[in-house]
N, C-alpha and C positions, 0 to 999 in steps of 0.2 A: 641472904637468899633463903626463902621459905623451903625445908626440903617437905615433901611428900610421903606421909606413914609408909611403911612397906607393903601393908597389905594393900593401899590402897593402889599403890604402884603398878602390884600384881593384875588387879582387878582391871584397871583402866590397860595392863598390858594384853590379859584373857578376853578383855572386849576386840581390843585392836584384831589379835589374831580368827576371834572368834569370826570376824569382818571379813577378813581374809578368805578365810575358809569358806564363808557362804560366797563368796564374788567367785571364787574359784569354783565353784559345786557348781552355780548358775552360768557361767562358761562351758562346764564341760556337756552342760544339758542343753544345753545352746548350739552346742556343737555336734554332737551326737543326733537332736533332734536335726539338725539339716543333714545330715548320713542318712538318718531316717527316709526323708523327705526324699531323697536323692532317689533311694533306692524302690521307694512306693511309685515315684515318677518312672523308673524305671519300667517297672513291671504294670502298669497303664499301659505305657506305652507299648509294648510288646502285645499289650490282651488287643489295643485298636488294630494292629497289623493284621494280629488274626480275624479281626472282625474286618478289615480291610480286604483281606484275599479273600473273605466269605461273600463281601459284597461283590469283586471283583468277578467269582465266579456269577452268580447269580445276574449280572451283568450280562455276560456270555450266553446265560440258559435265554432270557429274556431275548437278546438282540437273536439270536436262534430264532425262538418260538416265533416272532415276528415276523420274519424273514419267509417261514412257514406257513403263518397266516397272509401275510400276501400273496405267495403262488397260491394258495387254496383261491383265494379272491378272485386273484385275475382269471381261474378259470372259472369261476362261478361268473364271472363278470360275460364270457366268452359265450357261457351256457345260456345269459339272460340274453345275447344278442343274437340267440338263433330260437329263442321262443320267450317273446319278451310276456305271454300273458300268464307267464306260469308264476302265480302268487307263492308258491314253496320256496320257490329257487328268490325271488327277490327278498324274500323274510329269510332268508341262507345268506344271500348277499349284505344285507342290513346288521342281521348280526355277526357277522366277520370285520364288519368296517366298528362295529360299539368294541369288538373284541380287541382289535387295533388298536383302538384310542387307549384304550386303556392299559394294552400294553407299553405302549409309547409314555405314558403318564408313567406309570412301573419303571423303566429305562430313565426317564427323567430325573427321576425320586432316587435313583440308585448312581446315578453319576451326580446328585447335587452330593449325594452323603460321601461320596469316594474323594471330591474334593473338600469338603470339610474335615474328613482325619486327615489327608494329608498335609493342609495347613496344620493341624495338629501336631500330628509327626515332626513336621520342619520346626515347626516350633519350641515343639520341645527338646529334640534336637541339639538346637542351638542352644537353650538354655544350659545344658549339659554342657556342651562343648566351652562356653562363656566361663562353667564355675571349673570347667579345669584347668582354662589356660590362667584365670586367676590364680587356680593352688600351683599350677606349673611357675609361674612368674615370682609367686610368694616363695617356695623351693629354692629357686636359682638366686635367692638372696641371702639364703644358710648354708652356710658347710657344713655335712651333716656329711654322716658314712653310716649310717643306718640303711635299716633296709628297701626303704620307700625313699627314693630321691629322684633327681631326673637325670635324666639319657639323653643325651646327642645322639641322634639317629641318623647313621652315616657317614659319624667321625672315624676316620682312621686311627689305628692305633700305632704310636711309634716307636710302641717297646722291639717287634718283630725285624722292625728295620734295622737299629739300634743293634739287635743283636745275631743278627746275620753279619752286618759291618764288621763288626769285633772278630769275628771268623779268620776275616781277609784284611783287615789294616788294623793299624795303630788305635790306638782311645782316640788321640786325636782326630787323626782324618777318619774315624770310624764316622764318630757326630756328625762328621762332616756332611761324610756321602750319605749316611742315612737320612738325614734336613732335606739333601736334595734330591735323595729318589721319594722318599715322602712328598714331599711338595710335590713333584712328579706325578705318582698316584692320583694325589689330591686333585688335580688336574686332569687328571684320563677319567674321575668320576665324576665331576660334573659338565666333563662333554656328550654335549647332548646327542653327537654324532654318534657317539662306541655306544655299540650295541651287545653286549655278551648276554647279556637274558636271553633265552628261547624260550616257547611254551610249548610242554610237553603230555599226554597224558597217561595218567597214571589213575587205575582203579574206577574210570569213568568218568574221571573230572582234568580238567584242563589247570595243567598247575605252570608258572613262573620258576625256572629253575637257571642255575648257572650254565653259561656253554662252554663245560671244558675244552671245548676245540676251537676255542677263541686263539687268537695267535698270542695278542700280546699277555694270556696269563698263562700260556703255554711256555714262553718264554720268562716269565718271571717264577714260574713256580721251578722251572728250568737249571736255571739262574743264583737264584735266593732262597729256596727253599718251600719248604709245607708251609711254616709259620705265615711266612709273609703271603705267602699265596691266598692262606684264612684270613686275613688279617684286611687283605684287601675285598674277596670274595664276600665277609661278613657286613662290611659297610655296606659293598652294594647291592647286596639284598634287601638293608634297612633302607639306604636311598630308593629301593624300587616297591619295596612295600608302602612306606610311609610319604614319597613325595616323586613321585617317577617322572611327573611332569615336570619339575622344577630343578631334581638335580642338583638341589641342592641340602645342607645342614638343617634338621628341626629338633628344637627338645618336646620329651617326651615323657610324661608320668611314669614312671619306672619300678615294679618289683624287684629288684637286683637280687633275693633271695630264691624266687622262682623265675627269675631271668624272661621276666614280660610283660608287656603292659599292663603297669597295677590299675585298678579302678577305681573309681573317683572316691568311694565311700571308703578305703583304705591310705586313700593322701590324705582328707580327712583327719582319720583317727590319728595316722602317723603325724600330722600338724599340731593334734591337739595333745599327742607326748611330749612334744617338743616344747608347748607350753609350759605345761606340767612341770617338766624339767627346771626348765627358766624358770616359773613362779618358787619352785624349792632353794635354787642356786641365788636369786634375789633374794629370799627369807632370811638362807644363812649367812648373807654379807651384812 
């Protein structure tokens, strides 16, 4: 077997890596520039809204003004049929109805552009929503404990039962009965009947809040204590923030270090550590 000088070894080893390195660089720029991309989409989108409620109002001034120029008309109209030879009043009548068309043309032009952003909007919209239920799906395939991951929105937690039980039974039958007031829970939150939200206001705005003089968490916090009282109280606020209608479990892009929906251009970068990682931990095997 022919061996291979040393240096030459090397050389053909610094190319390899060298290889490496650029696929890696053009990954990370690849990745970074759709963060980019995300977040210019983003901020369009927000500049159209405002151009949206500019159109919307001037919508408003328009259908007004109109509205205005009709009653002037119909009584100029009212005026021509009680002295129809007056040449002033018909050139008064003539241009109120050119003034009409035109504002009517105006209103026209201003409800075609109103639906044009908001196909906009929706569209791009969705295109957002599309690239993060891909990174959410790509997420829930790593076990990661970093600080960008995903959140079940809605789940119960079963530490709080767990250790209420422990309180008042054995290890044994603690598990037990904690499984089955859990499960229990789990069940009084996705019925669609129990109602413990109220809305209430506060500061001038109409807010979603818990009704402590619900019976049944009157009785569980009663019962079981704070913990388990939070424990159930926090799931369903996320069931009613994030899916009220359904009542049921969703994952959710997650900051767990600021304890709230991360945004899309931060799963992103956290994806692409995660590469990073793997491409070093692949190097040194």
């Amino acid at each position: 077997m022919i061996r291979l000088p040393l240096f030459f070894q090397n050389a053909v080893k610094n190319c390899s890596l060298q290889a490496a390195t650029n696929e890696q660089r053009k990954a990370d720029e690849k990745v970074l520039k759709l963060a980019e991309e995300q977040k210019k989409q983003k901020e369009n989108l927000h500049k159209k809204i405002i151009q949206l409620e500019k159109q919307l109002d001037a919508k408003q001034a328009v259908e007004l003004e109109i509205e205005q120029l009709r009653g002037k008309l119909n009584v100029m109209r009212h005026m021509e049929d009680e002295d129809e030879g007056d040449l002033e009043v018909l050139e008064k009548v003539d241009s109120l109805l050119k003034s009409l068309r035109e504002k009517e043309g105006e209103l026209e032009d201003v409800l075609a552009l109103n639906q044009t952003l908001v196909v906009q909007e929706r569209n791009s919209n969705d295109e957002l929503q599309d690239a993060r239920k891909e990174l959410v799906n790509g997420l829930k395939e790593l076990s990661t404990n970093g600080q960008i991951g995903v959140k079940r929105m809605g789940e119960l937690n079963s530490k709080p039962f767990q250790e209420a039980m422990k309180r008042k039974y054995n290890e044994v039958e603690a598990d037990e009965r904690a499984t089955e007031l859990c499960s229990l829970w789990e069940e009084y939150l996705r019925d669609p009947e129990w109602h413990p939200i109220k809305v209430v206001e506060i500061d001038g705005r109409h807010q979603a809040v818990i009704d402590q003089e619900d019976e049944k968490l009157k009785d569980l916090k009663n019962n079981y204590g704070d913990e388990v009282y939070d424990a159930v109280t926090s799931a369903l606020t996320e069931i009613n923030e994030y899916n009220p209608s359904g009542r049921y479990i969703i994952s959710e892009l997650w900051n767990y270090a600021e304890g709230k929906k991360a945004t899309l251009q931060e799963g992103v970068v956290h994806m692409m550590n995660l590469w990073r990682t793997y491409k070093r931990k692949r190097g040194m095997d």
